[in-house]
C-alpha positions as YAML, in Angstrom:
chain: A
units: angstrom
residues:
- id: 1
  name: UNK
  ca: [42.66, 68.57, 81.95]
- id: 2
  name: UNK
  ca: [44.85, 70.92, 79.71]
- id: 3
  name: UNK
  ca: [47.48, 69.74, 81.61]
- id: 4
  name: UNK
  ca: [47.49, 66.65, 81.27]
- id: 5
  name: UNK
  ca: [46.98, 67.39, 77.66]
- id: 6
  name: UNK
  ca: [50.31, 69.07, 77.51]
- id: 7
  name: UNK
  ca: [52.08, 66.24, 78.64]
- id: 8
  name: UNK
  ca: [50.55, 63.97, 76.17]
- id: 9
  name: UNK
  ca: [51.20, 66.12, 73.40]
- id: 10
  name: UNK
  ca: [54.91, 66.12, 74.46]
- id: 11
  name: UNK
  ca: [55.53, 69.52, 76.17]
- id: 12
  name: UNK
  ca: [57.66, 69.51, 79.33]
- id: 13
  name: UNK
  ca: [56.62, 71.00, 82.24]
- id: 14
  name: UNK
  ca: [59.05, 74.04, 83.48]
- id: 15
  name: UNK
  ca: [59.03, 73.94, 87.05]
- id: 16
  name: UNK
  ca: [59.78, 69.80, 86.45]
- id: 17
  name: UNK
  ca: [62.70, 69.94, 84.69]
- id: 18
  name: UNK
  ca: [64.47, 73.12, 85.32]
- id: 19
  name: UNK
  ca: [65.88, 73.57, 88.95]
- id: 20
  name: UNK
  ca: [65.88, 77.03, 90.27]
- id: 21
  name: UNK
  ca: [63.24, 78.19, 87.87]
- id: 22
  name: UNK
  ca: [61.00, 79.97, 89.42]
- id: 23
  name: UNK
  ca: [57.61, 79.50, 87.88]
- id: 24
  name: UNK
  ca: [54.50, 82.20, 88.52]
- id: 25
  name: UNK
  ca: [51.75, 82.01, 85.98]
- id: 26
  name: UNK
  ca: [50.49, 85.21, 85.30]
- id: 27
  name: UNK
  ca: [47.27, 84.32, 83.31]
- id: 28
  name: UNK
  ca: [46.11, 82.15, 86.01]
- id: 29
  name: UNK
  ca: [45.93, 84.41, 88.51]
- id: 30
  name: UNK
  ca: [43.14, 88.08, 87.91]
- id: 31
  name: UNK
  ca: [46.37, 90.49, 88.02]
- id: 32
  name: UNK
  ca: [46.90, 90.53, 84.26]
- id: 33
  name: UNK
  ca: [46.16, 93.31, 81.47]
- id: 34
  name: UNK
  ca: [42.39, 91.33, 80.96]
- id: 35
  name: UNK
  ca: [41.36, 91.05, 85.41]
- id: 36
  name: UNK
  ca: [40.79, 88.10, 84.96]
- id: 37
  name: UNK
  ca: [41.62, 84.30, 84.99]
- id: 38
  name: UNK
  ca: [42.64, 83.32, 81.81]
- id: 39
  name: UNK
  ca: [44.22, 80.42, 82.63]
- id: 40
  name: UNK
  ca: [41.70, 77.88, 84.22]
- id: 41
  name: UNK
  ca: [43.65, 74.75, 84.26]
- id: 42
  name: UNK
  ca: [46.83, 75.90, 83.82]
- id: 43
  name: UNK
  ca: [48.91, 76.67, 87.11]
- id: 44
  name: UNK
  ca: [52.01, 75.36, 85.19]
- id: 45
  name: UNK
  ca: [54.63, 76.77, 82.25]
- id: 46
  name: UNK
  ca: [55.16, 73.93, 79.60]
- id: 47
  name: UNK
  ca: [57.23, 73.95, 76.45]
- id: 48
  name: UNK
  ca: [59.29, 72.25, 73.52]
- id: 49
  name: UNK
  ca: [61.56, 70.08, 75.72]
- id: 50
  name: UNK
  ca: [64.35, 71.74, 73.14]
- id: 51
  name: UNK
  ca: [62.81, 75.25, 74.19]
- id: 52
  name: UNK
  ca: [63.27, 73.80, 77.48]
- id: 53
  name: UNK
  ca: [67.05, 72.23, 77.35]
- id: 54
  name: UNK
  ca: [67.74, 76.47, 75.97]
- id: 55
  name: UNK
  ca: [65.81, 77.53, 79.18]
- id: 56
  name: UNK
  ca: [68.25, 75.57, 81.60]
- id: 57
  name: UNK
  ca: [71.39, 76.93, 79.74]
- id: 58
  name: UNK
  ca: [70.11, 80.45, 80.04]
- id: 59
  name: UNK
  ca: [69.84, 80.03, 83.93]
- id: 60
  name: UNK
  ca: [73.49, 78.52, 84.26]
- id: 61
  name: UNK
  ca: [74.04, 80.99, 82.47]
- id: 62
  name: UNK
  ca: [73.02, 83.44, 84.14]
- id: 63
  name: UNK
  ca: [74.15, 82.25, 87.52]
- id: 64
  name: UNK
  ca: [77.62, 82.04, 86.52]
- id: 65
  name: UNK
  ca: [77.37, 85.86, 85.73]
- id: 66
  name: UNK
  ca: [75.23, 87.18, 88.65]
- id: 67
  name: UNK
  ca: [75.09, 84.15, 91.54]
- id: 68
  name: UNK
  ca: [72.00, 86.01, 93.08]
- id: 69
  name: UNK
  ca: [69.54, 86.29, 90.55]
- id: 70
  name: UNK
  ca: [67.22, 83.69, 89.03]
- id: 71
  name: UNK
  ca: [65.10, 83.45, 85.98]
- id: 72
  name: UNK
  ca: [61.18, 83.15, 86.67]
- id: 73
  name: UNK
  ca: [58.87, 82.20, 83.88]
- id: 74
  name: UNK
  ca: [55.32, 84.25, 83.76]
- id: 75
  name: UNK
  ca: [53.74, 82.54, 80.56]
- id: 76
  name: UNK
  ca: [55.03, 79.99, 78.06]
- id: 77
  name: UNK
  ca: [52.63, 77.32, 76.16]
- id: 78
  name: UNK
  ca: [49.15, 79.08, 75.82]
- id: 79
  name: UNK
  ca: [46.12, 76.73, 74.08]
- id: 80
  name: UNK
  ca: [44.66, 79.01, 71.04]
- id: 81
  name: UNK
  ca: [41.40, 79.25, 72.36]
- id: 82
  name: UNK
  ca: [43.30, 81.09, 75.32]
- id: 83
  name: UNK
  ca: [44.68, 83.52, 72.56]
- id: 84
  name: UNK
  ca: [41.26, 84.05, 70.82]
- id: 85
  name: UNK
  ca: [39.86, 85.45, 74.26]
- id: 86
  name: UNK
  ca: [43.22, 87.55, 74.55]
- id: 87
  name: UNK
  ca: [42.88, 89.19, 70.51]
- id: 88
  name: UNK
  ca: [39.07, 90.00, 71.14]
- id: 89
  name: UNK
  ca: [40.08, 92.19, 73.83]
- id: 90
  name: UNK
  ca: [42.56, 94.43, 72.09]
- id: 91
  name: UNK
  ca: [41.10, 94.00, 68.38]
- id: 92
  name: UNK
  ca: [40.41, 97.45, 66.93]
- id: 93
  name: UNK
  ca: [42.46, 99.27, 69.62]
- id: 94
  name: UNK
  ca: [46.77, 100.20, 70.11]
- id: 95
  name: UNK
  ca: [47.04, 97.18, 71.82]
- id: 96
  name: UNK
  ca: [46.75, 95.10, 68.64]
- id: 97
  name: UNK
  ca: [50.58, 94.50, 67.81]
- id: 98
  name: UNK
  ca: [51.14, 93.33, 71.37]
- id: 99
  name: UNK
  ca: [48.95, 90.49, 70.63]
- id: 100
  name: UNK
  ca: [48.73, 87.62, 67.99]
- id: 101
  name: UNK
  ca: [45.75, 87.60, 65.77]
- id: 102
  name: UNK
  ca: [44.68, 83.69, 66.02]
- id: 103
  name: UNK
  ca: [43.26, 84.00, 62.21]
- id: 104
  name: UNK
  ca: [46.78, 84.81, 60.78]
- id: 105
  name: UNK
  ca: [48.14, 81.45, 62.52]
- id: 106
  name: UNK
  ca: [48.41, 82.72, 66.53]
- id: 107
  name: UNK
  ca: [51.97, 83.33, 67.85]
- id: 108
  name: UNK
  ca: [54.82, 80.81, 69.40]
- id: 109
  name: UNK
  ca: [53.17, 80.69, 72.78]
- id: 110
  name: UNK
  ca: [50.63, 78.41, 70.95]
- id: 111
  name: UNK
  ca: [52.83, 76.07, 69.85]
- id: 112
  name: UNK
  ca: [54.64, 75.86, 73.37]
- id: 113
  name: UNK
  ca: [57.61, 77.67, 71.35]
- id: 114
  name: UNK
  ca: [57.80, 81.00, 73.31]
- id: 115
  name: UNK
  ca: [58.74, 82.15, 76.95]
- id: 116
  name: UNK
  ca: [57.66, 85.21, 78.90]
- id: 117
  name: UNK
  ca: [60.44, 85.78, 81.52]
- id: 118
  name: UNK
  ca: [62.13, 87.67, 83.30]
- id: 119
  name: UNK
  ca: [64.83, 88.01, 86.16]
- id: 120
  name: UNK
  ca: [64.77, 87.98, 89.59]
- id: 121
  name: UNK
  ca: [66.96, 88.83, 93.02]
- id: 122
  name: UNK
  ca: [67.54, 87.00, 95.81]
- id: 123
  name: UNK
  ca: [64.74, 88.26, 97.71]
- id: 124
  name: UNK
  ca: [62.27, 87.18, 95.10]
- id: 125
  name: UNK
  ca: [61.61, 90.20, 93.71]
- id: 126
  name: UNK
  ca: [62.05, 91.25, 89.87]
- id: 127
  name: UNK
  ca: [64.74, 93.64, 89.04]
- id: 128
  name: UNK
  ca: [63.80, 96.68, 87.53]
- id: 129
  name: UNK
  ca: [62.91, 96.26, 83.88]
- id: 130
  name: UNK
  ca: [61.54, 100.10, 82.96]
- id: 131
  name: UNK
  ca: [58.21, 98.66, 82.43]
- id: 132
  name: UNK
  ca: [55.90, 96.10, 84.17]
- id: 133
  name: UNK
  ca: [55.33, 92.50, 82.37]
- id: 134
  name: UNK
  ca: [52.48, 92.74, 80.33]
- id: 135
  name: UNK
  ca: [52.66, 96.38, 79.53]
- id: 136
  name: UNK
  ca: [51.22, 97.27, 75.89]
- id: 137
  name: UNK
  ca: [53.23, 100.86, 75.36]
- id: 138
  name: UNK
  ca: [56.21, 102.07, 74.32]
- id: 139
  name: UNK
  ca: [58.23, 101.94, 76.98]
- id: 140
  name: UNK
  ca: [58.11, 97.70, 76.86]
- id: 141
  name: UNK
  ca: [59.78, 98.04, 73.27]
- id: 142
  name: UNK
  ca: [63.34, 96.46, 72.55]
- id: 143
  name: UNK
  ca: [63.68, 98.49, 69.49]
- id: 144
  name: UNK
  ca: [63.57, 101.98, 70.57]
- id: 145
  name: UNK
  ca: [65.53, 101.77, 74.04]
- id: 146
  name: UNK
  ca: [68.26, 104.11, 73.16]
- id: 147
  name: UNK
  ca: [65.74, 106.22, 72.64]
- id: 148
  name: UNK
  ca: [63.66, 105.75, 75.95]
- id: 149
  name: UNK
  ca: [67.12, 105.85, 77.76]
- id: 150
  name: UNK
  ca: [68.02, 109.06, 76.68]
- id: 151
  name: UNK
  ca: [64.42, 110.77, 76.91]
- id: 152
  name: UNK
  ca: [64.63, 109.28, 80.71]
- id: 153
  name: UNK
  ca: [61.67, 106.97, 80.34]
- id: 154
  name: UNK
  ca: [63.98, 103.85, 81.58]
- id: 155
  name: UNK
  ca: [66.68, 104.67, 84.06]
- id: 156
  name: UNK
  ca: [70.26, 103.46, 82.78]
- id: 157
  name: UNK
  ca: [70.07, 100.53, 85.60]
- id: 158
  name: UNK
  ca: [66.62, 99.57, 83.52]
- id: 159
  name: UNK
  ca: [68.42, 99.07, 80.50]
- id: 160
  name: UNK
  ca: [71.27, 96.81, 81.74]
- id: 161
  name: UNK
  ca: [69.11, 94.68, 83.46]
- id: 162
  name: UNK
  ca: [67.64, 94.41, 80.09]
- id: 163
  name: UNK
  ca: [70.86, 93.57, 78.57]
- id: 164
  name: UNK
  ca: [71.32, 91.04, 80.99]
- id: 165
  name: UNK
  ca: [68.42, 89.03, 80.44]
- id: 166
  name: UNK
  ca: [69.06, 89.67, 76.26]
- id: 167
  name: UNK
  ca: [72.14, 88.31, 76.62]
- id: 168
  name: UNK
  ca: [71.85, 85.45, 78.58]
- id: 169
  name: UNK
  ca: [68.67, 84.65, 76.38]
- id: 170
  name: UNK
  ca: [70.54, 84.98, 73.45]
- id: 171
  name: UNK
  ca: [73.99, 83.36, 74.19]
- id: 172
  name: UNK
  ca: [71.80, 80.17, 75.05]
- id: 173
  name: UNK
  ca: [69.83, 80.47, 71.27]
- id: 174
  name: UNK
  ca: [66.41, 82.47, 72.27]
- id: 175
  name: UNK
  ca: [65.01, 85.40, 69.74]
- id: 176
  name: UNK
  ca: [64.03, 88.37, 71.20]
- id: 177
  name: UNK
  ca: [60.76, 90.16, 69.56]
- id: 178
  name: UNK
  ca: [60.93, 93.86, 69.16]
- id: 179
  name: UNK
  ca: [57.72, 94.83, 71.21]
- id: 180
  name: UNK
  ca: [58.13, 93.45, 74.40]
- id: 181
  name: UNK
  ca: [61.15, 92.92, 76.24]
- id: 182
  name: UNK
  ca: [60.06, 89.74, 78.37]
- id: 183
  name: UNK
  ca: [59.06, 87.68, 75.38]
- id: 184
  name: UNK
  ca: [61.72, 84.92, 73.97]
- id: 185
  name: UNK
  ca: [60.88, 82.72, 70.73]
- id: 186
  name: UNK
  ca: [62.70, 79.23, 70.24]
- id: 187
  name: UNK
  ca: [62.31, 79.52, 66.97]
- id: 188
  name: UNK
  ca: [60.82, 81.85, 64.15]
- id: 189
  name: UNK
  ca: [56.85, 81.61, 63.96]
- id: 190
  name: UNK
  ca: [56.83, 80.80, 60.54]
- id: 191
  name: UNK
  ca: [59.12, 77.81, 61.09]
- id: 192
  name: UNK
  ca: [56.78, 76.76, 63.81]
- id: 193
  name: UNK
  ca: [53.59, 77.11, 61.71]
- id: 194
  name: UNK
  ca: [54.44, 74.89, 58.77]
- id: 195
  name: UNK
  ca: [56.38, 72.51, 61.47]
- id: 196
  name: UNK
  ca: [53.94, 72.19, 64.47]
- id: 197
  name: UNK
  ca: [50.42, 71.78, 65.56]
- id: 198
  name: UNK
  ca: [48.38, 74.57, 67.54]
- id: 199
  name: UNK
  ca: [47.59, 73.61, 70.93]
- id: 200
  name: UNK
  ca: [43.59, 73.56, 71.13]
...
């Protein structure tokens, strides 16, 4: 299975290692931006164990600042032939830069160097982030959010929940991209590329 594969390979499995992660697989479930199962024999989030050891800190961390809220994980290592199927749905359309073209070397998810999270209250529930997970438009961008906050496309609330998760991503050594606000890289995708193998 590709899970098993994973742990051969050396990736750690999330839910494993990291108490109070919550762990909910987006791409193996039909509620995603493609309807459908993606993710056939993957039910689990795996990564780097280093990516993993930063994933723990930014929990603490995050507990120590806000007791009630928790971290949940909705995608992390993704196998390329995963990301093929993802980048011939959006080729040719404005999706495109939301997505890593698998020709030009795929994107850190591939190399089980990237997270997709976000937070979480006590009730299970994620806080308000201004824009669903997964959502290809503007209003998921990092770079413009002064911008959406003062045109009233995120709410004020929106954007320090944002913060939040920035900063306690950050603070424990994750890179934020500048299209979508739920997606954390270990380490910069070139790095990866000359220092790692895809995952098939």
């Amino acid at each position: 299975s590709i899970e098993k594969h994973l742990e051969r390979i050396g990736l750690q499995n999330v839910a494993e290692e990291i108490p109070g992660i919550e762990v909910y697989m987006v791409y193996a479930t039909p509620y995603n931006f493609m309807g459908r199962v993606l993710y056939h024999n993957v039910n689990k989030a795996f990564m780097l164990p280093e990516a993993a050891e930063k994933l723990v800190k930014a929990n603490k961390l995050l507990k120590s600042i806000r007791p009630d809220l928790n971290l949940i994980v909705y995608d992390a290592a993704r196998p390329i032939s995963i990301q093929q199927e993802m980048w011939d749905s959006v080729e040719g359309t404005d999706k495109e830069d939301f997505v890593a073209n698998p020709k030009k070397g795929g994107g850190n998810h591939n190399f089980g160097n990237a997270v997709d999270v976000t937070i979480i209250d006590c009730t299970g529930f994620p806080i308000p982030m201004g824009s669903e997970y997964d959502c290809f438009a503007d209003h998921s961008r990092v770079n413009i959010e002064p911008e959406l906050l003062e045109k009233g496309i995120i709410t004020k609330r929106e954007y320090e929940n944002r913060l939040l998760l920035r900063r306690v991503m950050e603070e424990s050594g994750w890179l934020p991209i500048k299209e979508e606000w739920w997606h954390f890289d270990h380490m910069p995708k070139k790095y990866a590329i000359e220092n790692f193998k895809l995952i098939p």
